[in-house]
TORPA-302106 format. One record per residue (C-alpha): z, y negated, x; residue number from 1. Coordinates in nm, 4 decimals. Layout:
N
+----------+----------+----------+-----+
:        Z :        Y :        X : num :
+----------+----------+----------+-----+
:        Z :        Y :        X : NUM :
...
+----------+----------+----------+-----+
***
This chain:
375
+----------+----------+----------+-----+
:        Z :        Y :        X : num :
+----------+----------+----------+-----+
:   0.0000 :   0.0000 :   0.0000 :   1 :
:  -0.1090 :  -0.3807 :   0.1315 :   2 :
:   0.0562 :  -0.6398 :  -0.0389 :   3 :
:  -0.0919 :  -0.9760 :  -0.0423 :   4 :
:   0.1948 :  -1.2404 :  -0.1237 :   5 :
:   0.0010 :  -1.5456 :   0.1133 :   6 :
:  -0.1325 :  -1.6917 :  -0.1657 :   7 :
:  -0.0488 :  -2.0477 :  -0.0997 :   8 :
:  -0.2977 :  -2.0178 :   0.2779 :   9 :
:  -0.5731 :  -1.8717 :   0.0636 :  10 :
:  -0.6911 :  -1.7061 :  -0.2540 :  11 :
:  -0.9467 :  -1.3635 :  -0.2672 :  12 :
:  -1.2442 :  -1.4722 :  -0.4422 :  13 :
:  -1.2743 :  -1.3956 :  -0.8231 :  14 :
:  -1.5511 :  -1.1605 :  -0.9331 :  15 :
:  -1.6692 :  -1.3879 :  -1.1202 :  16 :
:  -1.7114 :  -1.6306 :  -0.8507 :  17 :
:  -1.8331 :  -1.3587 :  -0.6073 :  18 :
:  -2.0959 :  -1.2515 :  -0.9270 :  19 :
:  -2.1772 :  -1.6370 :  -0.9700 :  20 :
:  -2.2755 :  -1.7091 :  -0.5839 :  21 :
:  -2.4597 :  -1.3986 :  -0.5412 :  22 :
:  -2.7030 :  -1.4708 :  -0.8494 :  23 :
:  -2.7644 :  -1.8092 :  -0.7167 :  24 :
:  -2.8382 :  -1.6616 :  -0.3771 :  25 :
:  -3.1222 :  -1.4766 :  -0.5180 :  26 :
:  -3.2955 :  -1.6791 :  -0.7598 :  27 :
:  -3.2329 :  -2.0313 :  -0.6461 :  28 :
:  -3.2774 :  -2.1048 :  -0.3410 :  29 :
:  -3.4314 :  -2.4212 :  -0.3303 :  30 :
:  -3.3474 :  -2.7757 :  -0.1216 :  31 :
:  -3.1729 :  -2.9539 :  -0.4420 :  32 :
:  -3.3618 :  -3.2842 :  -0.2473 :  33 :
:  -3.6885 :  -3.1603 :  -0.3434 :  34 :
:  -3.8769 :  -3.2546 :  -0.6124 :  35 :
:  -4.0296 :  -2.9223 :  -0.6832 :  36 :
:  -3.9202 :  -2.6938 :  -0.9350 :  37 :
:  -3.6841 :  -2.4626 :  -0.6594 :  38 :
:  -3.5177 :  -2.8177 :  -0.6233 :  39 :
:  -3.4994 :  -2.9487 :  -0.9432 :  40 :
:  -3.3002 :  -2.5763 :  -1.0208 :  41 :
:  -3.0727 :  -2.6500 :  -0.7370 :  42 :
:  -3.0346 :  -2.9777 :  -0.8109 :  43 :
:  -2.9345 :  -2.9352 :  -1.1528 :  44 :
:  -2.7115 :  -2.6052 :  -1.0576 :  45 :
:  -2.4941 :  -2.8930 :  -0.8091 :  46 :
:  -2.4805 :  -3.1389 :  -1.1047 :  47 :
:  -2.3369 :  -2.8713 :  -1.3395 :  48 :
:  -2.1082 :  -2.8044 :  -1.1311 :  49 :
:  -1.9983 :  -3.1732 :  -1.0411 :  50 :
:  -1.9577 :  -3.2308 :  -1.4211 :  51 :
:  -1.7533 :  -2.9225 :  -1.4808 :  52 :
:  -1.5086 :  -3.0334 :  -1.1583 :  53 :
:  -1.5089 :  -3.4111 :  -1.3377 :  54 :
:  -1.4569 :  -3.2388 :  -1.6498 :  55 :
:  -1.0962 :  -3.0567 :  -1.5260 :  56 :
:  -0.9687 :  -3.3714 :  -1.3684 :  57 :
:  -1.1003 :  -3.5978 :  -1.6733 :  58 :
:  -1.2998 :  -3.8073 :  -1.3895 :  59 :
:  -1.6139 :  -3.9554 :  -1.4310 :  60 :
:  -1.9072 :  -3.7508 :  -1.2849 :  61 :
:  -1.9987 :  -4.0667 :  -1.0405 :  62 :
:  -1.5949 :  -4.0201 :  -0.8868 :  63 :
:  -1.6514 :  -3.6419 :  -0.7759 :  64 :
:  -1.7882 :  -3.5537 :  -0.4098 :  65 :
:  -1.8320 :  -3.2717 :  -0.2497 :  66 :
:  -1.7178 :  -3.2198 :   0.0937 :  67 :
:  -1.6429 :  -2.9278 :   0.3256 :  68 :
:  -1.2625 :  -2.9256 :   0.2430 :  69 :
:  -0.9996 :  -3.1168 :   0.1578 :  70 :
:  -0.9185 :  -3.1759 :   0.5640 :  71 :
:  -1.2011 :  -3.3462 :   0.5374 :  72 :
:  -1.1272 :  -3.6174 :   0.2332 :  73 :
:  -0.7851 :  -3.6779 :   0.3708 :  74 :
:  -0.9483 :  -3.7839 :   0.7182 :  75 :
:  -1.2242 :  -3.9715 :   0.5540 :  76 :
:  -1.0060 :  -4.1661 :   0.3029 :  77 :
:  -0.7422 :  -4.2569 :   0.5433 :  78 :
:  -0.9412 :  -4.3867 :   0.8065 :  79 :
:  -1.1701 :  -4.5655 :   0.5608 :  80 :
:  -0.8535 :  -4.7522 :   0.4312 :  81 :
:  -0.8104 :  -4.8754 :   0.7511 :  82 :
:  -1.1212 :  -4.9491 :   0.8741 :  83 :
:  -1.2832 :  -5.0991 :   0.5837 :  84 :
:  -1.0268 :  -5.1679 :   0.3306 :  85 :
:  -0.7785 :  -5.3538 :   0.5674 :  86 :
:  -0.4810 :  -5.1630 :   0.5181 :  87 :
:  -0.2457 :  -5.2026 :   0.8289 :  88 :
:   0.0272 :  -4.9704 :   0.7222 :  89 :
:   0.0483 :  -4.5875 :   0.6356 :  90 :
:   0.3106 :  -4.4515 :   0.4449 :  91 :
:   0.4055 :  -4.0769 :   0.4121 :  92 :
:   0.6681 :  -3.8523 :   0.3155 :  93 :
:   0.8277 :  -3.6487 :   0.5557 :  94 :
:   0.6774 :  -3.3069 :   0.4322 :  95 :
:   0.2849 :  -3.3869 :   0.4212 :  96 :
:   0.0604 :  -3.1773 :   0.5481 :  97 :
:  -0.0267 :  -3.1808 :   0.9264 :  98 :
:  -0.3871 :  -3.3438 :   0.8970 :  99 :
:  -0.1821 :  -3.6654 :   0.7165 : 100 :
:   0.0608 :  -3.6785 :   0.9914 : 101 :
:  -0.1937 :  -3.6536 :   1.2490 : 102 :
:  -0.4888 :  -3.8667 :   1.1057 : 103 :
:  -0.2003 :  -4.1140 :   1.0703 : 104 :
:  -0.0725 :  -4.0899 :   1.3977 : 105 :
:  -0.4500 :  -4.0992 :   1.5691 : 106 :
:  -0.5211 :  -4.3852 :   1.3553 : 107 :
:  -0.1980 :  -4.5751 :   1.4882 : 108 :
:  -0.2863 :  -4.4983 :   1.8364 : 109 :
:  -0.6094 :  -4.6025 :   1.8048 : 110 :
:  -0.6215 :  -4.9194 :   1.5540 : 111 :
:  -0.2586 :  -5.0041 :   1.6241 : 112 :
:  -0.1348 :  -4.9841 :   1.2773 : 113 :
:   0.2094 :  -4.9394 :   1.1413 : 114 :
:   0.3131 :  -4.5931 :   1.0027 : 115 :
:   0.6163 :  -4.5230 :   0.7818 : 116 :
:   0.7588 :  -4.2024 :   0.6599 : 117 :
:   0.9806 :  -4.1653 :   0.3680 : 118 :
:   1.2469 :  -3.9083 :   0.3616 : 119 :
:   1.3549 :  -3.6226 :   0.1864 : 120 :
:   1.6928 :  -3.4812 :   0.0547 : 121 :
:   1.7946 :  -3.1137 :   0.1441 : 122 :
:   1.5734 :  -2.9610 :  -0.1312 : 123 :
:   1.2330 :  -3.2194 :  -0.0511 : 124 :
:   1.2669 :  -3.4277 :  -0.3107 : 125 :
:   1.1470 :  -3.7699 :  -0.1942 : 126 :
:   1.3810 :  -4.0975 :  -0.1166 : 127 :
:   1.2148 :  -4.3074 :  -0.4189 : 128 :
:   1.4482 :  -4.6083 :  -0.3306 : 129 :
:   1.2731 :  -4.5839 :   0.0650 : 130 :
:   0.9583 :  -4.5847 :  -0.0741 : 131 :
:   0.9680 :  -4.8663 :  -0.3090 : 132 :
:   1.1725 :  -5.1048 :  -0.0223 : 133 :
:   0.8810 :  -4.9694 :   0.1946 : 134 :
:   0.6383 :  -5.1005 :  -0.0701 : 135 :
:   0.7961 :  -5.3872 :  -0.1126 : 136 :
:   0.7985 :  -5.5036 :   0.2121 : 137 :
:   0.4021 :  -5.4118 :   0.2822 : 138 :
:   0.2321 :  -5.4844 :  -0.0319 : 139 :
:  -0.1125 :  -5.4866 :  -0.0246 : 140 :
:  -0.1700 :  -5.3555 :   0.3305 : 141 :
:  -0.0525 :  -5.0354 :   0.2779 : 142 :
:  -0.1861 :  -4.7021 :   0.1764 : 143 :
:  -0.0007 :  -4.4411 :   0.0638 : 144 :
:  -0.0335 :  -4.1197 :   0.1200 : 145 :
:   0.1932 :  -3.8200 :  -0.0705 : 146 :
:   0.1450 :  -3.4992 :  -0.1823 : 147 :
:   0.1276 :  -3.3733 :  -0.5161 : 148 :
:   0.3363 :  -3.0461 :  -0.4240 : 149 :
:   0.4308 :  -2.8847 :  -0.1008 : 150 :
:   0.2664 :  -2.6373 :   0.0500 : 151 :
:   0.5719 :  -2.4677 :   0.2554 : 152 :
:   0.8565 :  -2.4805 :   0.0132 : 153 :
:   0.6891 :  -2.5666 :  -0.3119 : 154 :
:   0.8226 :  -2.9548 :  -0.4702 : 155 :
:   0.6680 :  -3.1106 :  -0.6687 : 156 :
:   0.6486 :  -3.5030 :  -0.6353 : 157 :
:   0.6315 :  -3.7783 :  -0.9323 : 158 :
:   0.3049 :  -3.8925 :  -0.9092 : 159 :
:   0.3463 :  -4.1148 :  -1.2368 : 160 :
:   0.6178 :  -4.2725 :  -1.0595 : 161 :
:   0.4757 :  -4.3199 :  -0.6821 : 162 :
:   0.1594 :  -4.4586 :  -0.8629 : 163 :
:   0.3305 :  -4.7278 :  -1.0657 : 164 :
:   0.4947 :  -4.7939 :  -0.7602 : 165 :
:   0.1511 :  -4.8227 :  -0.5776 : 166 :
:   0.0255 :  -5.0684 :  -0.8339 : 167 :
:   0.3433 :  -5.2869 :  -0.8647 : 168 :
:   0.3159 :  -5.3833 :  -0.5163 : 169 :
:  -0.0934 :  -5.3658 :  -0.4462 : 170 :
:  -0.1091 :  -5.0577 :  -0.2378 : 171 :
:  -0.3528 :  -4.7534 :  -0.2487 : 172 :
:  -0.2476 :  -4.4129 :  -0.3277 : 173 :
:  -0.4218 :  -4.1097 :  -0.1957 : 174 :
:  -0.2759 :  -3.7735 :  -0.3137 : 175 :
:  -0.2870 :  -3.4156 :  -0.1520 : 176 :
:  -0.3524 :  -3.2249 :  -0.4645 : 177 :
:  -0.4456 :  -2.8928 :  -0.2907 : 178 :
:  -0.1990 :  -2.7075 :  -0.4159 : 179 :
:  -0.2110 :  -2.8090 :  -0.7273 : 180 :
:  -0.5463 :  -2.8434 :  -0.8739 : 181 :
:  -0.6107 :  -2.5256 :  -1.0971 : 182 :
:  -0.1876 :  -2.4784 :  -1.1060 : 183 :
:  -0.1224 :  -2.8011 :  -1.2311 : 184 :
:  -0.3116 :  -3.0228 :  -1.5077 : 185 :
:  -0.4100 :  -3.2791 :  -1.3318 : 186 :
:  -0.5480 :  -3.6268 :  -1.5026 : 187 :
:  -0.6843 :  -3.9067 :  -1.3157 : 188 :
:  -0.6757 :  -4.1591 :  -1.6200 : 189 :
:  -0.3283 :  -4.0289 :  -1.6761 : 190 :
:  -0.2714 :  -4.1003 :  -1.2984 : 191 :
:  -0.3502 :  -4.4211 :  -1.1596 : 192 :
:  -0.4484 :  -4.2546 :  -0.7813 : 193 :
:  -0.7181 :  -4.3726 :  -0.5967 : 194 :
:  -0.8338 :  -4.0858 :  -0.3752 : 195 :
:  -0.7463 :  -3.6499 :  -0.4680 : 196 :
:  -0.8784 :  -3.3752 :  -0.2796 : 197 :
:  -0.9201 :  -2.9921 :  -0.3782 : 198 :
:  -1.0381 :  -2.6457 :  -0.1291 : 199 :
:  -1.1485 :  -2.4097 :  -0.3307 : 200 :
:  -1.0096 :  -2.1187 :  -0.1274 : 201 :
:  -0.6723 :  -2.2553 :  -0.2577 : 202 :
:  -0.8005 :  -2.1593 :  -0.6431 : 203 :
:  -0.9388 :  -1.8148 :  -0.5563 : 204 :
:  -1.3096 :  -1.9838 :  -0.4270 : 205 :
:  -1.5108 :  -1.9558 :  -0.1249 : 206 :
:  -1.3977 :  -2.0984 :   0.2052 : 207 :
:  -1.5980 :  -2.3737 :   0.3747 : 208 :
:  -1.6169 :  -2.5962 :   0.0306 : 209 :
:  -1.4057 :  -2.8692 :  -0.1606 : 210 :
:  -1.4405 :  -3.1912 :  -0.3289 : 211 :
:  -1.2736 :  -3.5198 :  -0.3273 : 212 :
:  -1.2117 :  -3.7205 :  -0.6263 : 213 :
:  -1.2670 :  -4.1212 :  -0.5302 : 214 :
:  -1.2441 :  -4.4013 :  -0.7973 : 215 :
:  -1.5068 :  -4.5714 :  -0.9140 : 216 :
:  -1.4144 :  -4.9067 :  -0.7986 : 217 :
:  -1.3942 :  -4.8388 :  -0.4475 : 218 :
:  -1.6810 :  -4.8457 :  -0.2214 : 219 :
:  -1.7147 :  -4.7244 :   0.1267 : 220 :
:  -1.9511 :  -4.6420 :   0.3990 : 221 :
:  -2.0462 :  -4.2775 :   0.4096 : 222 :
:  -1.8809 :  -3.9561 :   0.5198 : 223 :
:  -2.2028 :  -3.8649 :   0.6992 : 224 :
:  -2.4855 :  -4.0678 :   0.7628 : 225 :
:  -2.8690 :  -3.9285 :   0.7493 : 226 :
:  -3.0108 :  -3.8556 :   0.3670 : 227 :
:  -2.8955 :  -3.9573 :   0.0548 : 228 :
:  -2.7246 :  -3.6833 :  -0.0555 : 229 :
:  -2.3808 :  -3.6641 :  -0.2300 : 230 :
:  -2.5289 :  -4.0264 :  -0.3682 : 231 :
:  -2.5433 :  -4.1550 :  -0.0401 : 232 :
:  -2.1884 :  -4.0422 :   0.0374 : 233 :
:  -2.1883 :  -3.7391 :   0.2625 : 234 :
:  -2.5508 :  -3.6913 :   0.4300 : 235 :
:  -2.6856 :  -3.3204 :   0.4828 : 236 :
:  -2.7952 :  -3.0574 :   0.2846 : 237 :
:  -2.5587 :  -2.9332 :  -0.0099 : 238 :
:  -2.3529 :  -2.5976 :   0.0400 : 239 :
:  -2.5336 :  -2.5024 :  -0.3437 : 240 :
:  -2.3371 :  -2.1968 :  -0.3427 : 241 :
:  -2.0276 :  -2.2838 :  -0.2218 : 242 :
:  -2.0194 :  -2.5659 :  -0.4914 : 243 :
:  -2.1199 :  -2.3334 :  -0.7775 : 244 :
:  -1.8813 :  -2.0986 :  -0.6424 : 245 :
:  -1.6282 :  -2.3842 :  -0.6293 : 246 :
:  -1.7030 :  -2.4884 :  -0.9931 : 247 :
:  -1.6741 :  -2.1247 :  -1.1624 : 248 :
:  -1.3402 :  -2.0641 :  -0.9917 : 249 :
:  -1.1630 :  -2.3857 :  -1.1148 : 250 :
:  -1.3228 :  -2.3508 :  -1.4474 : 251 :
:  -1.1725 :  -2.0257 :  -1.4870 : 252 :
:  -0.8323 :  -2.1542 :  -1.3288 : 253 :
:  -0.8266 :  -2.3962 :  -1.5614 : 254 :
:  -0.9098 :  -2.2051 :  -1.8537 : 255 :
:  -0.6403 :  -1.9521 :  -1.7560 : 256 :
:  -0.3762 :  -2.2087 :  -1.6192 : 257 :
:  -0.1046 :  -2.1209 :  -1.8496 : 258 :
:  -0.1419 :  -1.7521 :  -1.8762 : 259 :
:  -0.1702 :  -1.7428 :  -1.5082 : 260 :
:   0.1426 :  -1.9248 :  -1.4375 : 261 :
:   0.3417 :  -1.7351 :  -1.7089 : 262 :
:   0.2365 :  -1.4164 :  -1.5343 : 263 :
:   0.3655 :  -1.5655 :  -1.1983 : 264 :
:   0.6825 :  -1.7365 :  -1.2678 : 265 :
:   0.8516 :  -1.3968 :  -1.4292 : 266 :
:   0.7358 :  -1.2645 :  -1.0540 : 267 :
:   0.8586 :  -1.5077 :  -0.8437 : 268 :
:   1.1938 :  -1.5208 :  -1.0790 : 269 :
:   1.2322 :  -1.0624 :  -1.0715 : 270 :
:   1.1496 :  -1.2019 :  -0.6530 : 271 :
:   1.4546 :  -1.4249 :  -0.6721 : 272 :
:   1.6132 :  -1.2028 :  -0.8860 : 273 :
:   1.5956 :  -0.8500 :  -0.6622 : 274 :
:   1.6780 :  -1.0778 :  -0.3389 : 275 :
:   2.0192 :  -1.1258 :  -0.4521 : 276 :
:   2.0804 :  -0.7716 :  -0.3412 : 277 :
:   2.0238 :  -0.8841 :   0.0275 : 278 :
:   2.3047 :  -1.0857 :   0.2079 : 279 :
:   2.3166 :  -1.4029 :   0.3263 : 280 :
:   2.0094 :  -1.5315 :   0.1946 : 281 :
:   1.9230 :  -1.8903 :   0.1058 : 282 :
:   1.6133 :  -1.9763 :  -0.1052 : 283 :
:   1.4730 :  -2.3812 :   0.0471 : 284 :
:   1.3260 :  -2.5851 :  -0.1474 : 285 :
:   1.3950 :  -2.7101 :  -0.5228 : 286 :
:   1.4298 :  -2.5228 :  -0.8392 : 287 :
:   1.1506 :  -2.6697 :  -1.0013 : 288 :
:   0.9268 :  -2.6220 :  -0.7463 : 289 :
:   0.5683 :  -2.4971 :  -0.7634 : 290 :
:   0.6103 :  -2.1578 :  -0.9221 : 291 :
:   0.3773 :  -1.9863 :  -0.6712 : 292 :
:   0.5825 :  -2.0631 :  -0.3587 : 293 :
:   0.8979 :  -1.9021 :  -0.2776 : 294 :
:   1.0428 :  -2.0094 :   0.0630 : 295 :
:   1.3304 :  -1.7963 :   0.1649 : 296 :
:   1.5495 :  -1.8571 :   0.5000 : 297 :
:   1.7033 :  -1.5186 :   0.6202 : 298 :
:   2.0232 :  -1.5064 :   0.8855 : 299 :
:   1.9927 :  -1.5942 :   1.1865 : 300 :
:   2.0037 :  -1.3214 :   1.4589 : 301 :
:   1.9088 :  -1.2031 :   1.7998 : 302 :
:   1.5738 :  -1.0794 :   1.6383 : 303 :
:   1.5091 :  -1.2912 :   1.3600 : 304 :
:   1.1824 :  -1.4048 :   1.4861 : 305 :
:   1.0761 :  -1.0512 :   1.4134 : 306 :
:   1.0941 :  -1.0516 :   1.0847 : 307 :
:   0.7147 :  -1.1681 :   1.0285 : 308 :
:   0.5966 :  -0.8821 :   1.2684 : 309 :
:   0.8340 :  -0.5992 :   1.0892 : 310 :
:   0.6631 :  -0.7146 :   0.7478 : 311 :
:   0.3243 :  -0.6782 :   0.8471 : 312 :
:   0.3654 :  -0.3492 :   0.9931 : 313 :
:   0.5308 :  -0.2245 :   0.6591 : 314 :
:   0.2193 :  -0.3869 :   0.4750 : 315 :
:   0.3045 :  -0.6854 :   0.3768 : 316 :
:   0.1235 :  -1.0220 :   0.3889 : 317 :
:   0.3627 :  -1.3274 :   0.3988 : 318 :
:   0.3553 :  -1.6610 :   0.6055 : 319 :
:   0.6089 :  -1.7699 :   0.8821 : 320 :
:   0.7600 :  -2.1439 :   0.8059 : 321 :
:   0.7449 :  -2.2398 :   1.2081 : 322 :
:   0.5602 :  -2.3188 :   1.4510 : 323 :
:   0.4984 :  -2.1886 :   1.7828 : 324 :
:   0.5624 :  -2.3900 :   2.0658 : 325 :
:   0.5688 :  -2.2634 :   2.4494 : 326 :
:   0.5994 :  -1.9358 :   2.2909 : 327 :
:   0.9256 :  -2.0350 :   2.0962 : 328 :
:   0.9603 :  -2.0516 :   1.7458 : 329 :
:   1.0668 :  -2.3885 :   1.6352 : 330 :
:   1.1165 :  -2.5007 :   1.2308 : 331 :
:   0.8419 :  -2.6459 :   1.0986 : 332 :
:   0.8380 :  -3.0292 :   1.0560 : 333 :
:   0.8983 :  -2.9593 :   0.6760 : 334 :
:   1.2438 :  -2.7214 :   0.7453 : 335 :
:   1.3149 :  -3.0018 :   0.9966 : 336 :
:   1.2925 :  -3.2368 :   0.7451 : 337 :
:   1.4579 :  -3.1227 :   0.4590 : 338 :
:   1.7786 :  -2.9352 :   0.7234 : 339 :
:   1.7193 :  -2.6127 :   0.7743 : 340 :
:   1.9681 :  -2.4288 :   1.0015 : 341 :
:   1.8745 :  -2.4171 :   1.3469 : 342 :
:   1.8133 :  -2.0091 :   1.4245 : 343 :
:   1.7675 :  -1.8921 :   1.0555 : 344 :
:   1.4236 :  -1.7596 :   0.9465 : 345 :
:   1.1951 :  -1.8908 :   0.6855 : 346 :
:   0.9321 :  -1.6932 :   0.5228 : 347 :
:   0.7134 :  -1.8117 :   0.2841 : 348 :
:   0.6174 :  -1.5985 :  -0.0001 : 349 :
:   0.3356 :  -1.7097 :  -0.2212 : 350 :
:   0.2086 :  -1.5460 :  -0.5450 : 351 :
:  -0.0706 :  -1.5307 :  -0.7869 : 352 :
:  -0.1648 :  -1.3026 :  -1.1029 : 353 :
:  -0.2928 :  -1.0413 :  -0.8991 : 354 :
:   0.0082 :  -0.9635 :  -0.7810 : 355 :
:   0.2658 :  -0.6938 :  -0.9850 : 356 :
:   0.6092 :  -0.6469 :  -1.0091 : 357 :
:   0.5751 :  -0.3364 :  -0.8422 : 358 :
:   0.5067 :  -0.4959 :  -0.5341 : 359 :
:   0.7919 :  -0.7114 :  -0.5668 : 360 :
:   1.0260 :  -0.4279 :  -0.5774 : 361 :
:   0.8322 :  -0.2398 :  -0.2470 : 362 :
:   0.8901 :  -0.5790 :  -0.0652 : 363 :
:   1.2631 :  -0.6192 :  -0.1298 : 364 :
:   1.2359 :  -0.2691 :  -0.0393 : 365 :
:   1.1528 :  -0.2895 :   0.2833 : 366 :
:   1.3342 :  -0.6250 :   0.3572 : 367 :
:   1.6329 :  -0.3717 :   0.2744 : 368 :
:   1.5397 :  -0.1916 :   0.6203 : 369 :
:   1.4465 :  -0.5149 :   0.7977 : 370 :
:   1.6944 :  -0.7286 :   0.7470 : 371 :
:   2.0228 :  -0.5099 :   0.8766 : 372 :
:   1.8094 :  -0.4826 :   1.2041 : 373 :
:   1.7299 :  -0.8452 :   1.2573 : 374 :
:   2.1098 :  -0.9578 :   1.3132 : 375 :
+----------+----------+----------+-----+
***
């Protein structure tokens, strides 16, 4: 038995998705920038697409891109803000994903802006009252940048609240949505957020594909430069499948959103349940969290770091919350940030509706045998 509980790094494609790309890689083949009727049917495959993506955000058709991955959208937006849009000041929480901290960090280095972080208590929830001082005192040169929910331990953030906040005091608001689009409902009139970004591989889609959501009243220079494609936006010729492939498996996440995430949450809770039956362990994060991502911190111990290796060898796919560093495990930035005791060991676990409580119990299972060992 394999058990796949790394669901929050990246989804298996659907069948449907798998059933969708392959179709279009036999019959329609065409350069969607020719006029011809091969490109015309590629052309209008990528614009069906685009309006079912618009469609699941409630976005206009004219505010969805698509770009390589969402990597790619947060690099592009931030440095745009500061290159074009004049914004001298970043702000961030303390658990954003790495390509936030380090676009923001290049982009200090290089342009010499100023880069603020905002805090987080001991289950991630962020310092409101440090963001809105932080606001306060930048106004209109800043752009913020926060994440919808965490990928590592699973809170959720207020976007509501960190957009009103935003447009009180003049700043821009870019959101991290990658874990969240096809989880969450997600509504951009609801929202007031300038700039969201989705992978597909995060919603059980191909790798190598995403999009980015960019209001309509903002205009910058291209991604890319060379054609016209992506209306001028992002130059090159369009990943056809990849976007189709993109567009079926949000559709169907959508579509299946809350059966999917009852199905989940009653394994994640038997997960949190059966765990009780191990000692000494500590579940990070908040209780409201993302109900796909269960971050657990296990005692510390001469051989804690082992506990990754030991689950992979008994079949079982899980993610480490470190990161290595001159061949020592150190916390992540995100453990750092929110506490976590020095020499305990964080595993993520991440679900999805493929997964069964059966596996569940085989996991707890074996983290009977692995545990005892580790101290």
């Amino acid at each position: 038995m394999r058990i796949y509980f790394d669901n929050a790094s990246t989804t298996p494609l659907l069948p449907e998705v798998v059933e969708t790309m392959h179709e279009l890689m036999e019959i329609n083949y065409g350069n969607p920038s020719s006029i011809h009727l091969h490109g015309r049917q590629a052309r209008s495959s990528i614009e069906a697409a685009r309006k079912t993506i618009a469609n699941v955000i409630n976005a206009s058709i004219g505010e969805v891109f698509f770009t390589s991955c969402a990597t790619e959208t947060h690099n592009f937006f931030l440095t745009k803000a500061v290159e074009e849009m004049g914004r001298k000041v970043i702000i961030y929480s303390a658990i954003e994903h790495h390509c936030i901290f380090h676009t923001a960090e290049h982009l200090k280095e290089v342009h010499g802006i100023e880069t603020i972080v905002i805090p987080v208590d001991h289950k991630g929830h962020l310092d409101y009252g440090v963001l809105e001082n932080a606001l306060k005192a930048t106004g209109t040169s800043a752009v913020v940048s926060i994440m919808h929910g965490n990928n590592e331990i699973g809170v959720i953030n207020d976007l509501k609240r960190i957009s009103h906040l935003c447009r009180e005091n003049g700043a821009l608001f870019h959101c991290d949505t990658v874990q969240t689009i096809g989880k969450l409902p997600i509504d951009v009139q609801e929202v007031d957020v300038d700039c969201i970004a989705g992978s597909a591989h995060k919603f059980f889609g191909p790798k190598g594909i995403g999009f980015m959501y960019l209001k309509n009243d903002i205009k910058l220079s291209p991604i890319f430069h060379g054609g016209s494609q992506e209306r001028n936006m992002r130059s090159g010729t369009e990943n056809i499948y990849g976007i189709c492939g993109m567009a079926k498996a949000l559709e169907m996440a959508h579509q299946e959103m809350s059966e999917r995430k009852d199905k989940v949450t009653k394994i994640k809770q038997h997960f949190i349940n059966r765990l009780q039956e191990l000692e000494d362990i500590k579940i990070n994060g908040s209780e409201d969290g993302l109900y796909h991502i269960l971050n657990v911190s296990f005692p510390a111990g001469p051989k804690a770091d082992l506990i990754m290796f030991n689950l992979d060898i008994m079949g079982i796919s899980a993610s480490s919350g470190s990161a290595c560093s001159s061949g020592i495990e150190l916390d992540s930035h995100v453990l750092q940030a929110i506490g976590h005791p020095a020499g305990r060991k964080a595993v993520r676990f991440s679900f999805s509706h493929f997964n069964t409580i059966e596996e569940v119990d085989h996991t707890i299972e074996q983290l009977k045998t692995i545990t005892p060992a580790l101290v």
